[in-house]
C-alpha positions in Angstrom: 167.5 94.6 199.0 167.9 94.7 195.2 166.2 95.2 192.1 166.6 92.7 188.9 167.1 94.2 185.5 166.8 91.6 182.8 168.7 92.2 179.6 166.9 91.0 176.1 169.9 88.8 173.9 169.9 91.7 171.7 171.6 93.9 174.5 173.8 91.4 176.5 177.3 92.3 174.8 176.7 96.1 176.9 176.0 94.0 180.0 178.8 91.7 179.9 177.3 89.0 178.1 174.8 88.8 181.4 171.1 87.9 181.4 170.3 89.6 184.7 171.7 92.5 186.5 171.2 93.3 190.3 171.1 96.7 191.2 170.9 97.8 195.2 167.2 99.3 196.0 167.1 102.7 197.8 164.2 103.4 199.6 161.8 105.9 197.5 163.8 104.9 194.2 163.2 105.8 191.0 163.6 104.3 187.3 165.7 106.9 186.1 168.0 106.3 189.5 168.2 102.5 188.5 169.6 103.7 185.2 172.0 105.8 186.5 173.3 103.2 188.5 173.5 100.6 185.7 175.6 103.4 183.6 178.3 103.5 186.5 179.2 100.2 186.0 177.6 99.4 182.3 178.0 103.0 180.4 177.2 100.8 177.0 174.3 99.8 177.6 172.7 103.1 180.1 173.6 104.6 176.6 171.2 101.7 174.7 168.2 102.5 176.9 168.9 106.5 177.6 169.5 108.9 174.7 172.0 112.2 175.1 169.8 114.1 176.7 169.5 111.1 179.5 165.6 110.4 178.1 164.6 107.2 177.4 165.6 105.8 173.8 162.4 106.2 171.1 162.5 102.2 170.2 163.5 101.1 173.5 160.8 99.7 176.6 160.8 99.7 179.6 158.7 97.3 182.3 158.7 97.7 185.8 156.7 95.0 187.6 155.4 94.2 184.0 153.7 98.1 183.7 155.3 99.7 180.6 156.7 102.7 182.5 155.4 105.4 179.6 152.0 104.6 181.2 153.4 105.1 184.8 155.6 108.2 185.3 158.3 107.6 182.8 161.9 107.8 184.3 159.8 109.2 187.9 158.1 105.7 187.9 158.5 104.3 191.4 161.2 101.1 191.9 160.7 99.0 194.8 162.8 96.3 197.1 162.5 93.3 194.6 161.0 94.9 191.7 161.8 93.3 188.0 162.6 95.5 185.2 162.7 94.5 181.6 164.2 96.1 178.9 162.7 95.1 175.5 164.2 97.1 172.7 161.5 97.3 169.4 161.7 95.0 166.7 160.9 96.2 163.5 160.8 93.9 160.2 159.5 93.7 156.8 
């Protein structure tokens, strides 16, 4: 049982230089709890996504199952066996 977090190009140096990260599913698991696992082993990049206050970042989103997890219930939303979460940090030009 796992759940996939894909890393945007922008963000692979905190991961490791890795496209993908598998994290282990707990039964009734949360987004914030997927974080918190991903800062054991990649602190760099939990602090990309999270702010100080363990919030998520302002310019950073977040899509579990491809529903933008603002709309859901934030760091409460709900992570199944499987799920996909993608991490797509704002761009911003001029």
């Amino acid at each position: 049982m796992a759940v996939t977090i894909r890393i945007p190009g922008v963000l692979r140096a905190e991961a490791g230089g890795h496209s993908s990260l598998e994290c282990a599913a707990v039964e009734n698991s949360t987004l914030g709890a997927v974080l918190d696992e991903i800062g054991v082993t990649w602190p760099l990049l939990e602090r990309r996504i999270r702010d100080e206050q363990g919030e998520l970042r302002r310019y950073v989103n977040l899509y579990v199952d491809g529903e933008e997890c603002r709309r859901l219930e934030g760091l409460r939303t709900s992570v199944s066996d499987r799920a996909e979460i993608l991490v797509v940090p704002s761009v911003a030009g001029g």
